[in-house]
SELUMLO-699831 format. One record per residue: residue in one letter; residue number from 1; x, y, z of N, C-alpha, C, CB in turn. Coordinates in Angstrom, 1 decimal, always signed. Each point is the difference from the previous one (the first is absolute). Glycine has a CB too. Layout:
N
[a; NUM; [X; Y; Z]; [X; Y; Z]; [X; Y; Z]; [X; Y; Z]] ...
END
This chain:
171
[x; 1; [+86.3; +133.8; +49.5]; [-0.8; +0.4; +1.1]; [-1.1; -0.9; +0.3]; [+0.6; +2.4; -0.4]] [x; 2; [-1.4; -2.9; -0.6]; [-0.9; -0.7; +0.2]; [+0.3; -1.9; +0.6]; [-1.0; +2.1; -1.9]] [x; 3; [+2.0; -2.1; +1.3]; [+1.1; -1.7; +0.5]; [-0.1; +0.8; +1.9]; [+2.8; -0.9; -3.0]] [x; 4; [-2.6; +1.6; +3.6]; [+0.4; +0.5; +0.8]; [-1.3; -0.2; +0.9]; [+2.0; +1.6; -1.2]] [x; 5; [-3.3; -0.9; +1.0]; [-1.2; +0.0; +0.2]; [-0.6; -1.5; +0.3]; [+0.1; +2.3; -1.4]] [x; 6; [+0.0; -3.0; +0.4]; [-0.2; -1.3; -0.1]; [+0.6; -0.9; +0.9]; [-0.4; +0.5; -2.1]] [x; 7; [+1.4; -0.7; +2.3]; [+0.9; -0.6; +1.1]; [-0.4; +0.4; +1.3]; [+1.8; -0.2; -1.5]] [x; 8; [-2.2; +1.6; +1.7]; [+0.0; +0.4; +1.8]; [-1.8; -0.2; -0.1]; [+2.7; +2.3; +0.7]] [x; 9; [-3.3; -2.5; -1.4]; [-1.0; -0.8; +0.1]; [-0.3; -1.2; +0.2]; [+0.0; +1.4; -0.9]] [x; 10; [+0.5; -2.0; -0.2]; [+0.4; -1.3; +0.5]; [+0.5; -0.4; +1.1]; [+0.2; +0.0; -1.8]] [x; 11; [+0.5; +0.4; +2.5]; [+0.8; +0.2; +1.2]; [-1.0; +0.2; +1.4]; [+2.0; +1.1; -1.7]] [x; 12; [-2.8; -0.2; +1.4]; [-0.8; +0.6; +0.8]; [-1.5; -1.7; +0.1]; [+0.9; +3.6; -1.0]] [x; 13; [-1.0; -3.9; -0.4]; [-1.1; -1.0; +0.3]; [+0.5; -1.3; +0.6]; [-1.2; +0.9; -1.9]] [x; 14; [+2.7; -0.8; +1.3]; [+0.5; -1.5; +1.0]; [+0.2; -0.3; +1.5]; [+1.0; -0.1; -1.8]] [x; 15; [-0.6; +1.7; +2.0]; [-0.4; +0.4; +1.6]; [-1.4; -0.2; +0.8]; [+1.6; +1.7; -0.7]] [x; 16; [-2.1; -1.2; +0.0]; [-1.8; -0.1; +0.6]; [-0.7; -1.6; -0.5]; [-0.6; +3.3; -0.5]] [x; 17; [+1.1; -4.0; -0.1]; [-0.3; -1.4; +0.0]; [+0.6; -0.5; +0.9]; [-0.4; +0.0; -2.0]] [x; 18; [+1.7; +0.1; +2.3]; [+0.6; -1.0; +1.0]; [-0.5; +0.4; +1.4]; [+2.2; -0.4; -1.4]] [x; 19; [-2.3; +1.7; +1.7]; [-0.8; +0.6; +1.1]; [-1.2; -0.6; +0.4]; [+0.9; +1.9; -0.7]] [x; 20; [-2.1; -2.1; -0.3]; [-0.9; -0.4; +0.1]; [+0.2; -1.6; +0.5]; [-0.8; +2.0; -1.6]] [x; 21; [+1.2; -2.4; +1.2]; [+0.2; -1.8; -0.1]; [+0.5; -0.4; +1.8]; [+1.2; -0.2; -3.4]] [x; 22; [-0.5; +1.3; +3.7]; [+0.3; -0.6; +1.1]; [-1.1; +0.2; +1.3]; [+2.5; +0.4; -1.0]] [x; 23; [-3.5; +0.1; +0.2]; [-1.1; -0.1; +1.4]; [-0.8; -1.2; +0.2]; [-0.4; +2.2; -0.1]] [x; 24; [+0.3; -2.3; +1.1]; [-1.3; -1.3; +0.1]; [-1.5; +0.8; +0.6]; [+2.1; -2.2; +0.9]] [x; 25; [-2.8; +2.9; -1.9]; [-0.7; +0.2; +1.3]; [-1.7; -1.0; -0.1]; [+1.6; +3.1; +0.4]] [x; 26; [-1.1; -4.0; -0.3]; [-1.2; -1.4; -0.1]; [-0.7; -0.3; +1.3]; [+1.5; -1.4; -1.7]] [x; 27; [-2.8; +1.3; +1.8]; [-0.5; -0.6; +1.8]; [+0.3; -1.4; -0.2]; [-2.4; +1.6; +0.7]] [x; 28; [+1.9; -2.7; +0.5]; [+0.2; -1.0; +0.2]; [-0.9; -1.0; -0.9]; [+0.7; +1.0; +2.2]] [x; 29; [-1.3; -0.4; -3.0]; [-1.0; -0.5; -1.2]; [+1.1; +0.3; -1.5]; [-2.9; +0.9; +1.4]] [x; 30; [+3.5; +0.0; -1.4]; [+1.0; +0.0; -1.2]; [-0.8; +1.4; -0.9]; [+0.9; -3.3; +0.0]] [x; 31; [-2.2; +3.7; +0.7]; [-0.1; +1.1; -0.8]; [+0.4; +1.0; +0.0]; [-1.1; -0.7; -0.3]] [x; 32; [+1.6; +2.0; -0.6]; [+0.4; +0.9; -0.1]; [-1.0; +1.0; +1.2]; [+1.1; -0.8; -2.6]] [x; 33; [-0.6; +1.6; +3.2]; [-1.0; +0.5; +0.7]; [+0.3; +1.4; +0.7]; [-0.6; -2.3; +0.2]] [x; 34; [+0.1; +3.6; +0.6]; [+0.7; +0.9; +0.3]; [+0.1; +0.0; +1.1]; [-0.4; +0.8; -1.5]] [x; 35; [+1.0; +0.2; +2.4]; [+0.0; -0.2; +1.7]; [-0.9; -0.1; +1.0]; [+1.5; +0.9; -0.3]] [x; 36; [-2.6; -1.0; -0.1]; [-1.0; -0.5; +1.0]; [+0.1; -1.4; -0.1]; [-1.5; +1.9; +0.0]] [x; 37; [+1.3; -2.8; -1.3]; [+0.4; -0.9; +0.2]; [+1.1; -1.0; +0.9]; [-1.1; +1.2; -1.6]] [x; 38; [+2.0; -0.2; +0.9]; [+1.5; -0.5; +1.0]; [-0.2; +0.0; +1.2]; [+1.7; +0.8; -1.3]] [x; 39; [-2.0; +0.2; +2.2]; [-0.4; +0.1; +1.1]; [-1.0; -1.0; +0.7]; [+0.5; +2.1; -0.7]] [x; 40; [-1.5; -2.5; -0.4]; [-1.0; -1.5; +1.0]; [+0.9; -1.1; -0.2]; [-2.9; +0.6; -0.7]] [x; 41; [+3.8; -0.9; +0.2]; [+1.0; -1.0; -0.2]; [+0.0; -0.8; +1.5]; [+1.5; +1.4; -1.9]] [x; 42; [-1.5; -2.9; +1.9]; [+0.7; -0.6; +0.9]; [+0.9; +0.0; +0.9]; [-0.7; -0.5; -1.2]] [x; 43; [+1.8; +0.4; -0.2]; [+1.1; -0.1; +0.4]; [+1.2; +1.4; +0.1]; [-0.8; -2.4; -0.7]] [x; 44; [-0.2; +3.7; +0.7]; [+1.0; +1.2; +0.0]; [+0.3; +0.1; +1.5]; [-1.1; +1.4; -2.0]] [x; 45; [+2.8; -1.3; +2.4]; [-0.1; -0.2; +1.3]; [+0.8; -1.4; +0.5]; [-2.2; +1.4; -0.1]] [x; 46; [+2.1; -2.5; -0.7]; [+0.4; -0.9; +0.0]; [+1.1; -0.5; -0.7]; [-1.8; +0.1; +0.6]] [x; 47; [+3.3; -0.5; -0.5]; [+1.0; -0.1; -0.7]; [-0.3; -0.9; -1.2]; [+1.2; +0.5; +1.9]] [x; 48; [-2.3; -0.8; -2.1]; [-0.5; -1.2; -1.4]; [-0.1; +0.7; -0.8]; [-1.2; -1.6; +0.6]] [x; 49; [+2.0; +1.3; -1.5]; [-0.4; +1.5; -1.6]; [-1.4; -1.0; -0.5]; [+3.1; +1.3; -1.6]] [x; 50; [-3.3; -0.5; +0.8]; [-1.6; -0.6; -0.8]; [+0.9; -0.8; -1.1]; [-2.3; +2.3; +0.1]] [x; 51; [+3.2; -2.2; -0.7]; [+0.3; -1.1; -0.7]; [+0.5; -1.3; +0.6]; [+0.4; +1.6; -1.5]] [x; 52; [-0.4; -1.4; +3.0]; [+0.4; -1.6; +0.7]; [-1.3; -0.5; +0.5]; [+2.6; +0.4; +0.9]] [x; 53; [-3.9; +0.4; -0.4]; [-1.3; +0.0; -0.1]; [-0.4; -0.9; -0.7]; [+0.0; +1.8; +0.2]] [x; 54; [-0.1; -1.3; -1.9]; [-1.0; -0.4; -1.0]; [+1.1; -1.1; -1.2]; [-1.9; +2.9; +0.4]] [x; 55; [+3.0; -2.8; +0.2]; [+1.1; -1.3; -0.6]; [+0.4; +0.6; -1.5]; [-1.3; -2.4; +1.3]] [x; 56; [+1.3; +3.8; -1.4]; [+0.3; +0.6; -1.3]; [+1.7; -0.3; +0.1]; [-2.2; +1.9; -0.2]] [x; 57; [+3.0; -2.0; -0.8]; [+1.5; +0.1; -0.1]; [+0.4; +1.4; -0.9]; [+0.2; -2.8; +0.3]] [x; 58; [+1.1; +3.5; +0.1]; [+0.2; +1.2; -1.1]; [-0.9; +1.0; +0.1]; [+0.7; -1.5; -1.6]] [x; 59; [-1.1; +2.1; +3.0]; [-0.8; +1.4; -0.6]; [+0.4; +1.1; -0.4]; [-1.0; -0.5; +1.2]] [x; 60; [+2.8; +0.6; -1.2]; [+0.3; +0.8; -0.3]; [+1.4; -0.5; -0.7]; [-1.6; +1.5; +1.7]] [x; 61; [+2.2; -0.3; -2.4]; [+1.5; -0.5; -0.1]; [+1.0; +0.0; +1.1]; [-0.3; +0.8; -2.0]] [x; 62; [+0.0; -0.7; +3.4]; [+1.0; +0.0; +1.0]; [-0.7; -1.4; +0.6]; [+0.9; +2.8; +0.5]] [x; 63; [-1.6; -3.3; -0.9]; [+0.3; -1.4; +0.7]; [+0.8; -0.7; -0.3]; [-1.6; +0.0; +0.4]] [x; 64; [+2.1; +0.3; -1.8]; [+1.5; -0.9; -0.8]; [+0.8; +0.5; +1.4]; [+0.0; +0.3; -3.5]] [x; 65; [-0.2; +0.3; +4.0]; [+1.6; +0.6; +0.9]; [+0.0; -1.0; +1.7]; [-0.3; +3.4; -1.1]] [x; 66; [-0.8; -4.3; +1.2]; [-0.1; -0.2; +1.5]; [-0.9; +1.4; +1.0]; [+2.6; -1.4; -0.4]] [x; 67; [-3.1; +0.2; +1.1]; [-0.5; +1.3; +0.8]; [+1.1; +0.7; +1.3]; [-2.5; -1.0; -0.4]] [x; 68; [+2.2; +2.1; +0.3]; [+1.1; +0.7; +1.2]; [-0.9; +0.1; +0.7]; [+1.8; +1.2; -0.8]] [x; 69; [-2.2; -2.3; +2.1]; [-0.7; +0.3; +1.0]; [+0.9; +0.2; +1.2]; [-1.8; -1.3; -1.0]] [x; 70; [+1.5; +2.4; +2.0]; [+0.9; +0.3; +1.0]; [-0.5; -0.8; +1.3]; [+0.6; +2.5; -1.1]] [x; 71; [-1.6; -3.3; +1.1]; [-0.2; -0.6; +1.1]; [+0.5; -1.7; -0.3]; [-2.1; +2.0; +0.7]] [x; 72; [+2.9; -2.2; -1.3]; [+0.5; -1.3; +0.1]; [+1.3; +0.3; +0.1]; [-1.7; -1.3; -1.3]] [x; 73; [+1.9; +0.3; +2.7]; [+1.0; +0.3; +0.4]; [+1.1; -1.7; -0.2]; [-1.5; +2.4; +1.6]] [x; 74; [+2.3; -2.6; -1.3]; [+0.7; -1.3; +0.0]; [-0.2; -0.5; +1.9]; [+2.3; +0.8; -2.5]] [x; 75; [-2.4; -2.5; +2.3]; [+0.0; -0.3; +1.5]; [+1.3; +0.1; +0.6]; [-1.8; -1.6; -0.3]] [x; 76; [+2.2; +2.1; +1.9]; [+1.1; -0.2; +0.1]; [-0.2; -0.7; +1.2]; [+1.0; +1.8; -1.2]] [x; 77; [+0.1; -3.0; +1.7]; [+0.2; -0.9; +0.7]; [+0.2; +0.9; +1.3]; [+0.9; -1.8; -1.7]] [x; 78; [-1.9; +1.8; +2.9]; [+0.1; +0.6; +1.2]; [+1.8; -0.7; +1.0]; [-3.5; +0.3; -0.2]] [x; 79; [+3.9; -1.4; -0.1]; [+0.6; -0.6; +0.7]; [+1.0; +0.4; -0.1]; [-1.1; -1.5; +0.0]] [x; 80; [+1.5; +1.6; -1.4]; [+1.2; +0.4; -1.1]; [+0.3; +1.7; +0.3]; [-1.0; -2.0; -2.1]] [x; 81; [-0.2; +2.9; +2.0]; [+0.1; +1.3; +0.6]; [+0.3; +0.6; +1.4]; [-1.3; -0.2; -1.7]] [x; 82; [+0.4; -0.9; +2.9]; [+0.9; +0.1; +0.9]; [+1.6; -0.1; +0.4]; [-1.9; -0.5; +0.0]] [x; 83; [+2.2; -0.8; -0.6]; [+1.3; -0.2; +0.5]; [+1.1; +0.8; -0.8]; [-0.9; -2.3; +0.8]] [x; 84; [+0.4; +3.1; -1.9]; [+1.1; +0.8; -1.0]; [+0.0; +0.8; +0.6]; [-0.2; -0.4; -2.0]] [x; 85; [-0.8; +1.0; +3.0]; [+0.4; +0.9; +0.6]; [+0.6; -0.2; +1.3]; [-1.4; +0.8; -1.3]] [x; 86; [+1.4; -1.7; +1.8]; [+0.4; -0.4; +1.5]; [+1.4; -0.4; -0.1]; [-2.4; -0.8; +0.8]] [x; 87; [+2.8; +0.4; -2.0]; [+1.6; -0.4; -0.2]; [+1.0; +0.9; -0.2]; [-0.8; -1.7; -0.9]] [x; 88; [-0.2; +3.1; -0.2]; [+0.9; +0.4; -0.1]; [-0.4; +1.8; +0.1]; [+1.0; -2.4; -1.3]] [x; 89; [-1.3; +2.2; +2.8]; [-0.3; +0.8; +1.2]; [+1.1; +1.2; +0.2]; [-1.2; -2.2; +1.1]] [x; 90; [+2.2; +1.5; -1.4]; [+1.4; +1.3; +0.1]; [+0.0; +1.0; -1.2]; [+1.8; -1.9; +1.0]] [x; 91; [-2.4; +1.5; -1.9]; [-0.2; +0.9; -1.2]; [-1.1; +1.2; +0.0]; [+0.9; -2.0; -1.1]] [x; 92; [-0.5; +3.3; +1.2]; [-1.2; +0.8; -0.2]; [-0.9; -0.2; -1.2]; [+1.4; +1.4; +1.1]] [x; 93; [-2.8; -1.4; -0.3]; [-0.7; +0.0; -1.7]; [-0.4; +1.3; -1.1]; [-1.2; -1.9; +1.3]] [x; 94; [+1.2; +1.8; -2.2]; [+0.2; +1.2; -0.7]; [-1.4; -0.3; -0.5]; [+2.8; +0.5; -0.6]] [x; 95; [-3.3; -1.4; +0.2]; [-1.3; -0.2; -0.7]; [-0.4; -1.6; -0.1]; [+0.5; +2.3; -1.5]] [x; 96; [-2.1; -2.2; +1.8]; [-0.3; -1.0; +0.0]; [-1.4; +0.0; -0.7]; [+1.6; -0.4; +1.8]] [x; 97; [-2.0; -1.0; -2.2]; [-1.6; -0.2; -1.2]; [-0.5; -1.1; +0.7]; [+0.7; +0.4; -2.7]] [x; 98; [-1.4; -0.6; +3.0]; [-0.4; -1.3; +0.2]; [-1.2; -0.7; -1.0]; [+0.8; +0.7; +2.4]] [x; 99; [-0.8; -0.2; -3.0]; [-1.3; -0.4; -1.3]; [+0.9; -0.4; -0.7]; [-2.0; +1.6; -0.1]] [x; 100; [+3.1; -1.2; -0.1]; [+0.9; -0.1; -1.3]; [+0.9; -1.4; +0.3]; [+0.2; +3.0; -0.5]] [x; 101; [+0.1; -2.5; +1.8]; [+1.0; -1.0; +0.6]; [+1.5; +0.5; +0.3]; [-1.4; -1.7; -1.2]] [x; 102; [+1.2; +2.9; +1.3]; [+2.1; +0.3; -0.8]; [+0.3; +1.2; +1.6]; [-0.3; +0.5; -4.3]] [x; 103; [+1.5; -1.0; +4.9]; [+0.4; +0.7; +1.4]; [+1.4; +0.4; -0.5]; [-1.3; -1.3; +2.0]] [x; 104; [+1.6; +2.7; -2.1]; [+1.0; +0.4; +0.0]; [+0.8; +0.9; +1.5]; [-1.0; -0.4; -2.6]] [x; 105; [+2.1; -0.2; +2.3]; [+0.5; +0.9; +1.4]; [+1.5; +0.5; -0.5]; [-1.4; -1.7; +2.3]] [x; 106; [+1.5; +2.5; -1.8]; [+1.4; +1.0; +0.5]; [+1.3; -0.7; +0.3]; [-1.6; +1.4; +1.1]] [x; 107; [+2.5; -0.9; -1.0]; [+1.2; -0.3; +0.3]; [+0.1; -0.3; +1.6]; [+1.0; +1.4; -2.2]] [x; 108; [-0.6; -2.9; +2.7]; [+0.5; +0.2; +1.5]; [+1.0; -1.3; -0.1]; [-2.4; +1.2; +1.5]] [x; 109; [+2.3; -1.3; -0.2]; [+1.0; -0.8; +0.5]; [-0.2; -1.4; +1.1]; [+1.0; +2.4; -0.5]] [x; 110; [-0.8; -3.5; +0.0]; [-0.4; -1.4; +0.7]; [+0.5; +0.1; +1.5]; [+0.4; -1.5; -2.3]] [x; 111; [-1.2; +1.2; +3.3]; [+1.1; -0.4; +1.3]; [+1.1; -0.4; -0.1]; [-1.4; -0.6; +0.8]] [x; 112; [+2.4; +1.1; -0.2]; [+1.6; -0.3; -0.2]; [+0.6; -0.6; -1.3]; [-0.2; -0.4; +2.2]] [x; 113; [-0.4; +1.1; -3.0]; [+0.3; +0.3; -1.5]; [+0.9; +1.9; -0.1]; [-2.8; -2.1; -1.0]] [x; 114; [+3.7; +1.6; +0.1]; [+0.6; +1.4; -0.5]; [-0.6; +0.6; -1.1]; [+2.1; -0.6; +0.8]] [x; 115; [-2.3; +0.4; -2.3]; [-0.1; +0.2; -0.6]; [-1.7; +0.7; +0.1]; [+2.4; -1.6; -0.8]] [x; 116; [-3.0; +2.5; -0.5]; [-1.3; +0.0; +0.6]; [-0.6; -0.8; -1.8]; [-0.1; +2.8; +2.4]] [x; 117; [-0.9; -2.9; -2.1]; [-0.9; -0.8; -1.1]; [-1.2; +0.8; -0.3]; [+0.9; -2.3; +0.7]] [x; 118; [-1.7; +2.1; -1.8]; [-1.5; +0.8; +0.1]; [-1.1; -1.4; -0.9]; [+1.1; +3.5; -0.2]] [x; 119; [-2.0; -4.1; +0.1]; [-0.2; -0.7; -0.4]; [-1.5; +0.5; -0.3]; [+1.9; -1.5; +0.8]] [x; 120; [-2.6; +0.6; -2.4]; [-1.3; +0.1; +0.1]; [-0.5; -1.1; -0.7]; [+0.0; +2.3; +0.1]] [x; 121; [-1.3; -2.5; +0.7]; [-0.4; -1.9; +0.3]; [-1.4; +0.3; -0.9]; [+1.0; -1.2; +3.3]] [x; 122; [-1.0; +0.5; -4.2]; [-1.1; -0.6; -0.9]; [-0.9; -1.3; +0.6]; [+1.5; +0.9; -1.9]] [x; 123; [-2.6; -0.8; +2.1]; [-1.5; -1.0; +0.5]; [-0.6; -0.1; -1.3]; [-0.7; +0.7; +2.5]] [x; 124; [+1.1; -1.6; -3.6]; [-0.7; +0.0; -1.0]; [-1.6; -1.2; +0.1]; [+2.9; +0.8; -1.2]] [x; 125; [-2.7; -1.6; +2.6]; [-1.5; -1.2; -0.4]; [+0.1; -0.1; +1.3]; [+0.0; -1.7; -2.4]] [x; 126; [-1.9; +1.8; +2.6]; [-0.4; -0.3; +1.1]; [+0.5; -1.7; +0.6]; [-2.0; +2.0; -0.8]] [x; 127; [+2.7; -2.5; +0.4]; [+0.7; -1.5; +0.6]; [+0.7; +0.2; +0.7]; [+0.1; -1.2; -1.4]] [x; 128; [+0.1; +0.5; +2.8]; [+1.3; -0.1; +0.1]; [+1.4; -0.7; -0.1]; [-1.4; +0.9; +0.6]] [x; 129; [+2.3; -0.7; -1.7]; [+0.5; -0.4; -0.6]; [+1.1; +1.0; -0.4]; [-2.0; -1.4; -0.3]] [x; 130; [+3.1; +0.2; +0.3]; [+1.3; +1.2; -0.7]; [-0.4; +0.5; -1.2]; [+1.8; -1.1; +0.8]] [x; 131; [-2.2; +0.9; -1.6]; [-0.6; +0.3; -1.6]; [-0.9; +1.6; -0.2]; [-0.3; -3.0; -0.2]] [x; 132; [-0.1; +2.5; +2.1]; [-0.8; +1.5; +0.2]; [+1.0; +1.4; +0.4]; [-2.3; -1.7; +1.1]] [x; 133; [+3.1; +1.4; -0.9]; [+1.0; +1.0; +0.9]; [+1.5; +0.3; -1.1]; [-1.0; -1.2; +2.8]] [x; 134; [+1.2; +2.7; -3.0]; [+1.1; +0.5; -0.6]; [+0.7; +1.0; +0.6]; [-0.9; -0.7; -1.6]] [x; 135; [+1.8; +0.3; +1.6]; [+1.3; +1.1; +1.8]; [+0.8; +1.0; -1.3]; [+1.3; -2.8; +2.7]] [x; 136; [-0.9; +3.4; -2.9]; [+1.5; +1.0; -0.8]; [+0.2; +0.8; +1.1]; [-0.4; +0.3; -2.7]] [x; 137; [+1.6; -0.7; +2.5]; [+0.7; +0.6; +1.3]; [+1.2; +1.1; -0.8]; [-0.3; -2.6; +1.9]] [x; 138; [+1.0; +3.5; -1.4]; [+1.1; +0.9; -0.3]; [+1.0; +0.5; +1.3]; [-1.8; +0.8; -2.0]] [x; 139; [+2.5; -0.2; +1.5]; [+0.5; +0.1; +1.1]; [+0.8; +1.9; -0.3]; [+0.3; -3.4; +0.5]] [x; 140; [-0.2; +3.5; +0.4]; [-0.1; +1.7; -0.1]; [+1.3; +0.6; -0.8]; [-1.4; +0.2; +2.6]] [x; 141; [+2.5; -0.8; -3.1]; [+0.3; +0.6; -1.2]; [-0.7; -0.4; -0.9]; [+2.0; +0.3; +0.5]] [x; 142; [-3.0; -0.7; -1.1]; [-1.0; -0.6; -0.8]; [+0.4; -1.0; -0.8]; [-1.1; +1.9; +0.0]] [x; 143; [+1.8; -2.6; +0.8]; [+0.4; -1.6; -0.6]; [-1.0; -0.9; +0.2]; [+2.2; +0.1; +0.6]] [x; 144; [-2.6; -1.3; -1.4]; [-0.6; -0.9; +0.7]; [+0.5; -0.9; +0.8]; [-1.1; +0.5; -1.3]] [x; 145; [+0.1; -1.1; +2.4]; [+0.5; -0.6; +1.0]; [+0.2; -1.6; -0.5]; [-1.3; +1.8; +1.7]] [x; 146; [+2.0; -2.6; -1.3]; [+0.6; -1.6; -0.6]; [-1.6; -0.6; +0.2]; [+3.1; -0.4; +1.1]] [x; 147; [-3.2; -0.5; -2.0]; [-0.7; -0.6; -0.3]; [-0.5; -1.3; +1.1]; [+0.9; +1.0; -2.3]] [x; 148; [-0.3; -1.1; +3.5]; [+0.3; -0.9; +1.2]; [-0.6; +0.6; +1.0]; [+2.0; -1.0; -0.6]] [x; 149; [-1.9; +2.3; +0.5]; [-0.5; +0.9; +1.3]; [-1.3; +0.2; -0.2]; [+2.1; +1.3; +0.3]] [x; 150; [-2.4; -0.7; -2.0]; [-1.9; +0.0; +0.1]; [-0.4; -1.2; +0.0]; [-0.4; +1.9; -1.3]] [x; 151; [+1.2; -3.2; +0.8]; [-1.2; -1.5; +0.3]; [-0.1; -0.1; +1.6]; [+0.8; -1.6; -2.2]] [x; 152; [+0.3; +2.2; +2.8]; [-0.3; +0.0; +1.3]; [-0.8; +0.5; +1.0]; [+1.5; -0.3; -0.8]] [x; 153; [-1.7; +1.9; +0.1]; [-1.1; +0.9; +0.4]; [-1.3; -0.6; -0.3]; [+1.3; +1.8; -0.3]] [x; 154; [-1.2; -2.3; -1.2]; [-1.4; -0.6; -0.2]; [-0.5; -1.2; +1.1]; [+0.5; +0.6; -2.5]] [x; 155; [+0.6; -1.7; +2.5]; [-0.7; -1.4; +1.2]; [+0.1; +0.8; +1.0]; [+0.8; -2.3; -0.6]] [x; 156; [-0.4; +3.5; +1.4]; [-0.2; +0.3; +1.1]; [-1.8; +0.5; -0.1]; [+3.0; +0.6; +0.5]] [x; 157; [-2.8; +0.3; -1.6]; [-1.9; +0.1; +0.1]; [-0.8; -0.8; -0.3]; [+0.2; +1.5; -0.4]] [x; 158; [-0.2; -2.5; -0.4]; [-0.7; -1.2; -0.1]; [+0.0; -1.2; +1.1]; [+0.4; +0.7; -2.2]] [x; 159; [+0.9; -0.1; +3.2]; [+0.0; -1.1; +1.2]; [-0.9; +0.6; +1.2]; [+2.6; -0.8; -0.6]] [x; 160; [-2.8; +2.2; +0.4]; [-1.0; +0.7; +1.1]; [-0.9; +0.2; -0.4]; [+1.2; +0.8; +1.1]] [x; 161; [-1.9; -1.2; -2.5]; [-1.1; +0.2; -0.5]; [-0.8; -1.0; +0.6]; [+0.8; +1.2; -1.9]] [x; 162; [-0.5; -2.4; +1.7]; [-0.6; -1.4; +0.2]; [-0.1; -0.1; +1.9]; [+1.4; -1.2; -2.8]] [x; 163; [+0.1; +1.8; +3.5]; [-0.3; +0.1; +1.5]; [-1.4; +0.5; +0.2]; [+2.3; +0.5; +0.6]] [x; 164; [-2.3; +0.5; -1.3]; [-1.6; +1.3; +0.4]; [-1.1; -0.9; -0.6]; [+1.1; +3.0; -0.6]] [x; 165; [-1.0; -3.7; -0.6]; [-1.4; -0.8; -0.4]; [+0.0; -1.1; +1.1]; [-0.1; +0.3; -2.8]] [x; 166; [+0.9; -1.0; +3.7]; [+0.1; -0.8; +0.4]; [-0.7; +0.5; +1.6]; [+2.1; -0.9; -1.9]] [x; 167; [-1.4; +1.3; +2.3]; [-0.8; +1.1; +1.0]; [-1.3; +0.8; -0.1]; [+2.2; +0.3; +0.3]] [x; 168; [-2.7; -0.5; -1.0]; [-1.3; +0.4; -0.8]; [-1.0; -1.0; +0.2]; [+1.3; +1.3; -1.7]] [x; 169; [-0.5; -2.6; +1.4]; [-1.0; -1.0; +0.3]; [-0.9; -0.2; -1.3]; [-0.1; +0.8; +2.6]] [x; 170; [+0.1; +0.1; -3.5]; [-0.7; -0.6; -1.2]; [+0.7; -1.2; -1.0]; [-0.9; +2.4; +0.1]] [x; 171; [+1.0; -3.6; +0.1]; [+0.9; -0.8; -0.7]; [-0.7; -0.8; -1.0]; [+1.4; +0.0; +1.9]] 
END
């Protein structure tokens, strides 16, 4: 019984150590301090943590993890987003990101086309550039579509992406 006692103790202090460790609660000076302090802070309010502030590294153990900031987003190529959509205009859209870059659409059917298709177009780099643009195409028994038809879909969007920058006048 006492092996028993000892372990969920143990257990209990390793809990409340790792608990502790993951706070930061430091001002812009690095001293320990309580919430009135925090509150005259600078930068409370401001997306700068105090460890990018005061150039500390490691305030916690989730900085080993990356930060998960929800306001960084990826650039997406306006040119490239236009014309993905302007090409492939016959397709209902089912969902679209534009931070992300990623347009998915529904099952339809090409102008004097039989078959129906549903495709979803990846904007991975603000360039524009084939390198920036990814087409997968299917086709509505959920085959994929030949490998001739999406390079084709793709230069069709990269051929009206460059029309629209061109027409834009920003060169």
């Amino acid at each position: 019984m006492n092996k028993n006692r000892f372990f969920g103790a143990l257990a209990v202090s390793v809990a409340l150590i790792a608990l502790a460790s993951c706070g930061n609660n430091r001002n812009a000076t690095g001293a320990s301090s309580g919430a009135d302090a925090y509150l005259n802070r600078e930068d409370v309010g401001n997306p700068i943590e105090s460890d990018q502030v005061t150039g500390e590294k490691g305030a916690s153990i989730w900085d080993l993890f990356g930060s998960d900031d929800s306001d960084i987003t990826l650039r997406v190529n306006k040119y490239l987003w236009a014309a993905s959509l302007e090409v492939l205009d016959f397709l209902p859209i089912q969902s679209v990101d534009p931070f992300s870059g990623v347009i998915v659409t529904g099952y339809g059917r090409p102008p004097g086309g039989g078959r129906s298709y549903r495709a979803t177009v990846y904007i991975r780099d603000p360039s524009l550039d084939a390198r920036a643009l990814h087409v997968a195409m299917q086709t509505s028994g959920g085959a994929p579509v030949a490998a001739g038809t999406v390079k084709a879909v793709e230069d069709a969007i990269l051929t009206r992406a460059r029309q629209l920058r061109i027409s834009d006048g920003k060169l």
